[in-house]
C-alpha positions in Angstrom: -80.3 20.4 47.2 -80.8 22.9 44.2 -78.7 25.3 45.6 -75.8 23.4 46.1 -73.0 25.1 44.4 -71.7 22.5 41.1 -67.9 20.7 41.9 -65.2 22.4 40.7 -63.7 21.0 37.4 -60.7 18.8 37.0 -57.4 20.4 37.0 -54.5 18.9 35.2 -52.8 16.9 37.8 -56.0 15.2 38.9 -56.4 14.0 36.2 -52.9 12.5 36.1 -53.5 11.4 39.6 -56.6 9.2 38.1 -53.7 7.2 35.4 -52.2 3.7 36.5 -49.0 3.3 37.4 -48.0 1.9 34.0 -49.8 4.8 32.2 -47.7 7.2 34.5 -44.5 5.4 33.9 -44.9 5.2 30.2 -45.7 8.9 29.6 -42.8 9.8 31.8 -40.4 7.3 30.3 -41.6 9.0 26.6 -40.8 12.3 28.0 -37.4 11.6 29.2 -36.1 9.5 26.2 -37.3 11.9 23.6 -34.7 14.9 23.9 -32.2 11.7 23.9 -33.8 10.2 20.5 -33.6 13.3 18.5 -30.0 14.5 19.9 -29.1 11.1 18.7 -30.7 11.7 15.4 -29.4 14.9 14.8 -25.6 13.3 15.9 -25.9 11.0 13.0 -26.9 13.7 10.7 -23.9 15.6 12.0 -21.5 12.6 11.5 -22.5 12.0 7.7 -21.9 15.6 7.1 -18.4 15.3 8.7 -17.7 12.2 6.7 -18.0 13.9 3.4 -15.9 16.7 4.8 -13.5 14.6 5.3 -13.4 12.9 2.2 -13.5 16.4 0.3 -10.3 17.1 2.5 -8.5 14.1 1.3 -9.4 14.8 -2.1 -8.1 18.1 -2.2 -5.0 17.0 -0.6 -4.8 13.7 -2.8 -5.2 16.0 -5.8 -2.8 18.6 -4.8 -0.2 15.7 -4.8 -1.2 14.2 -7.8 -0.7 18.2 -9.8 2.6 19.0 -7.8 4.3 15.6 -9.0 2.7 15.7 -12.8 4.0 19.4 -12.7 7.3 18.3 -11.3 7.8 15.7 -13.7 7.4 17.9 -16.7 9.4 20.5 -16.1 12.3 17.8 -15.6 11.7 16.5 -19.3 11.3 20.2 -20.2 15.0 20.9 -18.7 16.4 17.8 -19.9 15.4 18.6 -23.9 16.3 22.0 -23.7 19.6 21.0 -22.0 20.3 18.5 -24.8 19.6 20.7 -27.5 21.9 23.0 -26.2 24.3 20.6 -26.0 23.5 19.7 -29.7 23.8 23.3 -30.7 26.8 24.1 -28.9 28.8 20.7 -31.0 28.9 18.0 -28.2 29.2 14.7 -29.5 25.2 13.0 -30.0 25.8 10.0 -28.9 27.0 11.2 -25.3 23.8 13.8 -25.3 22.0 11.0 -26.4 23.2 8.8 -23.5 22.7 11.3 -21.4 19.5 12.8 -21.8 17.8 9.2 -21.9 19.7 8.6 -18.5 18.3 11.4 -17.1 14.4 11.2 -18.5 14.6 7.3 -17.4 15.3 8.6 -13.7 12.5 11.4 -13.9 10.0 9.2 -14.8 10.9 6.2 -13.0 11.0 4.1 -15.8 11.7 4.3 -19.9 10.0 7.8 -21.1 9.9 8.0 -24.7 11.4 11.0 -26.4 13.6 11.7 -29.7 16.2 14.5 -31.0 16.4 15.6 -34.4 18.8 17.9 -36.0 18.5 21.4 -37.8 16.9 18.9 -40.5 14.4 17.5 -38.6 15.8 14.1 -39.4 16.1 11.7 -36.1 20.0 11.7 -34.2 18.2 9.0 -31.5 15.2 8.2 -29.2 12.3 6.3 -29.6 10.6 5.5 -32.7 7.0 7.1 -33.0 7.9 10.3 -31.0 7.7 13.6 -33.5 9.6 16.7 -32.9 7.6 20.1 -32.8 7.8 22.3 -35.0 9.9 25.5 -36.1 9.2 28.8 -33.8 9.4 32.3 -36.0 12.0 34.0 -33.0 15.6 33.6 -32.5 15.1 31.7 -29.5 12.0 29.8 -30.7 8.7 29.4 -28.9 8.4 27.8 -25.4 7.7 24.5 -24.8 4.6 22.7 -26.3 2.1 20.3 -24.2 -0.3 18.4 -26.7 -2.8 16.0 -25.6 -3.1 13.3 -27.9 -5.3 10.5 -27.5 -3.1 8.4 -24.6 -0.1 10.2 -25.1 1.2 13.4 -23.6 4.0 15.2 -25.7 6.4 17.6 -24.6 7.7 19.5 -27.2 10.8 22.0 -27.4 12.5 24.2 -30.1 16.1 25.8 -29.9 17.0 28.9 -31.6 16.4 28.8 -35.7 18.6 26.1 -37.2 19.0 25.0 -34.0 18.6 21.2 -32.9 14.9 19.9 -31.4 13.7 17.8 -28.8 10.4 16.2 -27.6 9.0 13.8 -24.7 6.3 11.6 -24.9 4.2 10.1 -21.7 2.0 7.7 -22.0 -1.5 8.1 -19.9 0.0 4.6 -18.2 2.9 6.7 -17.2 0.8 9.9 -15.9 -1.2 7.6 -14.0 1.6 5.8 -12.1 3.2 9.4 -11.8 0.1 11.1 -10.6 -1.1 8.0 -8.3 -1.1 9.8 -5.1 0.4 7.9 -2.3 -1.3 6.8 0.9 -4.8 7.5 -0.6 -6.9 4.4 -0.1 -10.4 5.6 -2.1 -11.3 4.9 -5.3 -10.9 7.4 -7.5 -11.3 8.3 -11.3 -8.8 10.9 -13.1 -8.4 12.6 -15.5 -6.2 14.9 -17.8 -7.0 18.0 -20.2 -5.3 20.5 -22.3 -9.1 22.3 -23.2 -9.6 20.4 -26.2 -8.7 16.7 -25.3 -9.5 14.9 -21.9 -7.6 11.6 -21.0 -8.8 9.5 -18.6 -5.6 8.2 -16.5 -7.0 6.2 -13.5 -10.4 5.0 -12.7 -11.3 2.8 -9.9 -14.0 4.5 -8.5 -16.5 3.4 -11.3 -19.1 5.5 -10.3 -23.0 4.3 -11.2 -25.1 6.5 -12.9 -27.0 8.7 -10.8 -24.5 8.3 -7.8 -23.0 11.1 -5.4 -19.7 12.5 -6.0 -17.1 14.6 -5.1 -14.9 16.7 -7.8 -11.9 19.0 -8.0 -10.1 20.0 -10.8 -6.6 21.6 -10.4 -4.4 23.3 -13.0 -1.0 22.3 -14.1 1.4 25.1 -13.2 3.1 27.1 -16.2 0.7 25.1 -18.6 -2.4 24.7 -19.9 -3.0 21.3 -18.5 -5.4 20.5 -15.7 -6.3 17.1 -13.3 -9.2 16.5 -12.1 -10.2 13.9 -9.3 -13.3 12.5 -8.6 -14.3 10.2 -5.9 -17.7 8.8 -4.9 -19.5 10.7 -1.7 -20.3 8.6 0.9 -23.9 7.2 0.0 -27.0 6.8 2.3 -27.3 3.4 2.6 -30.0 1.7 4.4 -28.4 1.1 7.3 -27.3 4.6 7.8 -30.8 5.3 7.5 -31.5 2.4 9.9 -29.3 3.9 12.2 -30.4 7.3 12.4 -34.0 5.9 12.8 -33.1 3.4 15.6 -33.2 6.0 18.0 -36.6 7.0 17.6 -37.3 3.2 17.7 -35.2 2.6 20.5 -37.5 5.5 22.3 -40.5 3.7 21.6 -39.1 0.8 22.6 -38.0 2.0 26.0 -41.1 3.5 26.8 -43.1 0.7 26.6 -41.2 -2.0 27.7 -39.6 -0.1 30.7 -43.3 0.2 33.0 -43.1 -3.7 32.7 -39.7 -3.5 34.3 -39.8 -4.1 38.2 -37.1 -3.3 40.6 -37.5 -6.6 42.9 -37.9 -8.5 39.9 -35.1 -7.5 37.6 -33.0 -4.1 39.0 -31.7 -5.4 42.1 -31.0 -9.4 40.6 -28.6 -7.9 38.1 -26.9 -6.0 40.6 -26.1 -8.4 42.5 -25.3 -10.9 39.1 -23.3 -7.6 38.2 -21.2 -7.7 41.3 -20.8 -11.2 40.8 -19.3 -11.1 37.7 -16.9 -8.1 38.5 -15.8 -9.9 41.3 -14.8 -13.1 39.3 -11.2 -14.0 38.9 -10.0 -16.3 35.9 -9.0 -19.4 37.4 -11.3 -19.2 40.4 -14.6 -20.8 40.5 -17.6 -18.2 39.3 -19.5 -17.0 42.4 -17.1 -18.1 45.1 -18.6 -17.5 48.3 -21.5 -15.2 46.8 -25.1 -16.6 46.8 -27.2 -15.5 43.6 -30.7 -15.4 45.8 -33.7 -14.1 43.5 -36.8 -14.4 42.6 -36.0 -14.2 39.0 -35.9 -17.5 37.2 -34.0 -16.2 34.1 -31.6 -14.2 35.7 -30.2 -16.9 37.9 -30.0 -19.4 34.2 -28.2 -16.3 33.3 -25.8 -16.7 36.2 -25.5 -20.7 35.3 -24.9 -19.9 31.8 -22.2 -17.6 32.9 -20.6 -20.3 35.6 -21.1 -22.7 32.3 -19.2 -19.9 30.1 -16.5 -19.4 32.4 -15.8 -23.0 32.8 -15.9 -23.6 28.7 -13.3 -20.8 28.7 -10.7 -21.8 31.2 -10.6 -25.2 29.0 -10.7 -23.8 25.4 -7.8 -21.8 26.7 -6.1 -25.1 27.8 -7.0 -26.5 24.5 -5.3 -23.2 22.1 -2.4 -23.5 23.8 -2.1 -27.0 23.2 -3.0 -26.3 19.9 -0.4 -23.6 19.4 2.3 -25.6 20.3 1.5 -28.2 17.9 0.7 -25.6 15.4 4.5 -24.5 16.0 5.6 -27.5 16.2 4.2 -28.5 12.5 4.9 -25.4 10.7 9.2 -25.6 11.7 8.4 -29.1 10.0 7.4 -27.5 7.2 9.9 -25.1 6.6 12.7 -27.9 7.4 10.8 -30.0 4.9 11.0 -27.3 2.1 14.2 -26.3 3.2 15.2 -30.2 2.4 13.9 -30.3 -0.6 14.9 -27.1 -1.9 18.2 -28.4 -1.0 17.8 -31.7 -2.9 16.3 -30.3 -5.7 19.8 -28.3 -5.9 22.0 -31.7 -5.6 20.2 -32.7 -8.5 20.5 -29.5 -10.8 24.2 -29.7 -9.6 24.4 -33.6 -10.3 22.7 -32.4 -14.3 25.3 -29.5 -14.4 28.4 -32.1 -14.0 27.2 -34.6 -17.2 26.2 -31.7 -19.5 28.5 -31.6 -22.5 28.6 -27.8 -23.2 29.4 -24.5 -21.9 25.8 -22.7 -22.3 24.1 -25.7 -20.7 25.8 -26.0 -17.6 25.4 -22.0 -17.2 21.9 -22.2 -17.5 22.3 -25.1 -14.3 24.0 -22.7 -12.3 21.7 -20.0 -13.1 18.9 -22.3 -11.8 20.8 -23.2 -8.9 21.7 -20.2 -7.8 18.0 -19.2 -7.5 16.8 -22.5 -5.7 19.8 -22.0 -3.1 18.3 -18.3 -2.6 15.0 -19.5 -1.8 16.7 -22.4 0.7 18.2 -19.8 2.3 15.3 -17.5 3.3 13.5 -20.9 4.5 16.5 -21.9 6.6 16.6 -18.3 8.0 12.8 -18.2 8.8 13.0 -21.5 10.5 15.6 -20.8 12.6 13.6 -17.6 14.1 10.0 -19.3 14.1 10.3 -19.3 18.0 10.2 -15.5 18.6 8.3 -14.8 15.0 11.1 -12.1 14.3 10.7 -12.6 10.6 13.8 -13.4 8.7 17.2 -12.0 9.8 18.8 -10.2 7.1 22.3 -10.3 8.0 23.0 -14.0 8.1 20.2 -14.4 5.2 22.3 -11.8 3.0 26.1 -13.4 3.8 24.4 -16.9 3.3 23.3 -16.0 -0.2 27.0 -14.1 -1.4 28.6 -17.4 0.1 26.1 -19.2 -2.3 26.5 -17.4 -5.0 30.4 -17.3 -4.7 30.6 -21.2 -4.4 28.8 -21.1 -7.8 30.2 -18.6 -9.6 32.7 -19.4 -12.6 35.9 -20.7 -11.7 37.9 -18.2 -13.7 35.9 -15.4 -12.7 37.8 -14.8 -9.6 34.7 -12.3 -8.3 35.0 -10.7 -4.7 31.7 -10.6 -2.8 31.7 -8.2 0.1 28.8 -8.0 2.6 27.7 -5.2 4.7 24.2 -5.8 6.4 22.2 -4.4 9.9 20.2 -6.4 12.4 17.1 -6.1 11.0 14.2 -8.2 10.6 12.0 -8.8 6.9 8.9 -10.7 6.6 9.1 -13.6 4.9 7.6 -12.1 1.5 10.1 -9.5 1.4 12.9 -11.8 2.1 12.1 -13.9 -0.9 11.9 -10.7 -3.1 15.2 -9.6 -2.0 16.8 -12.7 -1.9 15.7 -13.3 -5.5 17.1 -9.3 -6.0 20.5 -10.0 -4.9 20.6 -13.1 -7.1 20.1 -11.2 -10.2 21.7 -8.4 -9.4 25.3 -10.2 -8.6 24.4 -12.7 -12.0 24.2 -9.7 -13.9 27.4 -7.9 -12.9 29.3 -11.7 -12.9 28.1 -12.3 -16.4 28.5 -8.8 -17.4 32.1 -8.2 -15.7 33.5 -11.6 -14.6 36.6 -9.6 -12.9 34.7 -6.5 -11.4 34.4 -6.4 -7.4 31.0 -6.7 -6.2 29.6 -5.0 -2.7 26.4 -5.4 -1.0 25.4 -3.0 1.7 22.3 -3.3 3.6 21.6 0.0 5.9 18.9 1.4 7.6 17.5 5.1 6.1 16.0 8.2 7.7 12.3 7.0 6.9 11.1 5.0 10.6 10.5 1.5 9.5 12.5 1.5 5.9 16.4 0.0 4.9 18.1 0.3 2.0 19.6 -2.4 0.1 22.6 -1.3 -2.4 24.7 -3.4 -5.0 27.6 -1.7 -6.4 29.9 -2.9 -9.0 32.0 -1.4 -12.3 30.2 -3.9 -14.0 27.2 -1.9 -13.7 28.7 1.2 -15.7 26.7 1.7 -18.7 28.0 -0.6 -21.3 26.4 -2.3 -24.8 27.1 -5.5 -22.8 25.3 -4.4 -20.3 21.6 -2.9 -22.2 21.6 -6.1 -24.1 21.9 -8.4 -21.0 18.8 -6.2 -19.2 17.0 -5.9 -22.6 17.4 -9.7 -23.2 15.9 -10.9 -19.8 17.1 -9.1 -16.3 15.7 -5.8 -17.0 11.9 -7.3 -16.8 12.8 -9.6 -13.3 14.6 -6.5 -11.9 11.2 -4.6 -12.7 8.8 -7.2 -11.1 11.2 -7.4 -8.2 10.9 -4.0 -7.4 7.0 -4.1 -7.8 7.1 -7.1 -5.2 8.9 -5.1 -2.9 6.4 -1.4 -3.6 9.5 0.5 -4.0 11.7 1.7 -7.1 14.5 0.0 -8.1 16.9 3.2 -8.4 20.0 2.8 -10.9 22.9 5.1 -10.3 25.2 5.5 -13.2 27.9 7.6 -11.5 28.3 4.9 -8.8 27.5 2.6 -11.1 25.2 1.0 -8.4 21.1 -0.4 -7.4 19.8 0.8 -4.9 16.1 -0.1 -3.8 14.1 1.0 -0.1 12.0 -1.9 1.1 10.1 -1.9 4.3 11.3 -4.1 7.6 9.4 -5.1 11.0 8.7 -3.0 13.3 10.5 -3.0 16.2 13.6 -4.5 14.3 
């Protein structure tokens, strides 16, 4: 027996051939899902990345927008000064460069810009009190136009030659912001202006916390020494995103050890046939029609009741929403006829008010009332009637119902002629208010302003997909004293909110001596 020559030693797969079953499945389970785990892993690494490329993209472009427009909008009051103190030099009357010059600053900005003119003097000929003219340049022509950065204010200085008249503009950081909000860019953001010596801060909703990520750009001004810059917060790390990029690792453990518990009698071949169950289910049909759920597997055939049970609770809720949508339907028209009624009475008894009051004033201020209460009665009437299809409101009929309204209460002696022009289209409900309410001011102001101008209303669709354009145009609209204290004393600040209701600018045309505002309809109208 001593010589016997010793056993070889174990190789590798004997030893494997020694595991259970379960050992064997685990380690090749762990060996499978691992390359899938860390491809995961590194997918969610790649996908924050991209994120913040992305958001570094849209703050360049955000921030390229933001600079063209600021840019834009100075060299317009630029222009405009130099082209009035031109005027000023060259004898023009002041008061039509005056008219003039704020005309065409109001339209640059989009609303009221501050900005003054002062003579050879330096004493004031108009604009707004508070704004300072620069000073003297040494050269015939004097020096170019001065940006200074004062605290909130932005002012846009220019010379003309020496003797010459002198203009400035002043922009409040309000202003800049609205100017420079870039459009269609849904982050929050903080930013900010600079000349090099002064830094104002003009939007900031990102509110960053100390210690947080961030992305930055800074772009100048062109032609000036001026520069934005935008700052938005980088997408953080939260703990779910570090949750998720650990899940597959856990998911990899997971499967490993519960899938050598899994057994193909026991669980594969069950859902198979539960799966072709299911696929083969029709709504309306009875689940497992003529298909016998035969397994072993206590919990997968309660998963088949459950889904019988599901199927069942779904073919009645269905029955049950529909009923409910009807009466849904059914209670919101009541609704709208209700308010429409009492809209309607509240009117009959402004009007019944109107016809006892003793003087002139008081039974204007009834007809001004009532002409916005019938406005509002109109758009409810016009969204009841197409509740069925949920169109929205119509604007053509809501648009001639309102100038019928609004002739029927208009002064006796005026004599005003209301002409309507409207498309097919659809508002929402919101928007129909606004413009409803728009229309009613708008025709109140040129009837008080101009009892005996002709008024026309044109409704028409522009190039933008999705966008009309509503336009009032009247000679009672040219620029008048009549007309700045009637918007000073009250219509000016509705008009503004109106146009803030609808997104849009409310666009004033003094050579057609018109309004014109975009607003957006529904699609598909």
């Amino acid at each position: 027996m001593s010589g016997l020559a010793p056993a070889p030693p174990d190789g590798i797969l004997d030893r494997l051939g020694r595991l259970s079953t379960a050992a064997k499945m685990l380690g090749l389970l762990s060996v499978a899902l691992l390359p899938l785990g860390l491809i995961i892993l590194l997918a969610s690494l790649q996908t924050s990345r991209t994120a913040d490329l992305e958001r570094r993209a849209a703050l360049r472009v955000a921030l390229s927008e933001s600079t063209r427009r600021v840019a834009s909008e100075i060299a317009v009051d630029i222009e405009a000064i130099r082209a009035a103190t031109l005027a000023l030099d060259a004898g023009q009357p002041s008061e039509s460069v005056c008219t003039r010059t704020r005309t065409v600053i109001h339209t640059a900005a989009g609303d009221s810009a501050s900005f003054v003119l002062v003579d050879p003097a330096g004493n004031p000929i108009c604009g707004t009190p508070g704004v300072t003219a620069p000073a003297r340049g040494s050269g015939p022509l004097g020096p170019p136009a001065t940006l200074v950065l004062d605290g909130n204010v932005l002012q846009i200085g220019l010379t003309g030659a020496i003797g010459g008249h002198a203009g400035a503009v002043a922009l409040t950081t309000n202003q800049l912001a609205r100017l420079a909000r870039p459009l269609d860019f849904q982050l929050p953001y903080r930013l900010e202006m600079s000349d090099g010596r002064h830094v104002a801060v003009l939007a900031d909703t990102a509110r960053l916390p100390p210690l947080s990520r961030s992305e930055e750009m800074t772009n100048r001004i062109r032609n000036t020494d001026l520069a934005l810059t935008m700052q938005v917060r980088a997408i953080p790390l939260t703990p779910p995103q570090l949750l998720t990029m650990l899940v597959p690792l856990l998911m990899w453990v997971a499967a490993s050890l519960i899938g050598w518990l899994v057994v193909d009698r026991l669980v594969l071949r069950p859902l198979a046939e539960l799966r072709a169950a299911i696929e083969s289910f029709q709504p309306g049909e009875p689940f497992g029609e003529g298909r016998k759920l035969a397994t072993p597997a206590r919990e997968i055939r309660a998963l088949g009741d459950t889904f019988r049970t599901i199927t069942e609770s779904l073919a009645a809720h269905e029955t049950e929403l529909a009923l409910g949508l009807r009466e849904q339907t059914r209670l919101t028209r009541e609704v709208h006829h209700r308010v429409k009624n009492n809209l309607q009475i509240i009117a009959s008894l402004i009007n019944l008010h109107a016809r006892g009051a003793k003087s002139a004033e008081t039974i204007a201020a009834y007809a001004s009332i009532q002409r916005r209460v019938d406005a509002l009665a109109v758009v409810h009437r016009n969204h009841y009637a197409e509740l069925e299809n949920s169109r929205g409101v119509a604007l053509r009929p809501l648009v001639g119902e309102i100038a019928a309204s609004l002739r029927a209460t208009a002064p006796t002696a005026s004599g005003m002629e209301l002409s309507v022009e409207a498309t097919a289209d659809h508002v929402t409900q919101d928007v129909a208010v606004a413009l409803a309410f728009l229309i009613t001011e708008l025709v109140e102001l040129a009837m008080l302003t101009d009892p005996t101008a002709a008024i026309r209303i044109t409704v028409t669709a522009t190039d933008a997909p999705g966008q009309s354009r509503l336009t009032i145009t009247s000679a009672a609209f040219t620029d008048s004293r009549r007309l700045r204290a009637r918007l000073d004393e009250r219509y000016g600040r509705v008009l503004e909110g109106l146009a803030r209701q609808l997104r849009a600018p409310l666009h004033v045309d003094p050579l057609s001596s018109s309004y014109a505002i975009v607003f957006t309809r529904m699609a598909g109208s």
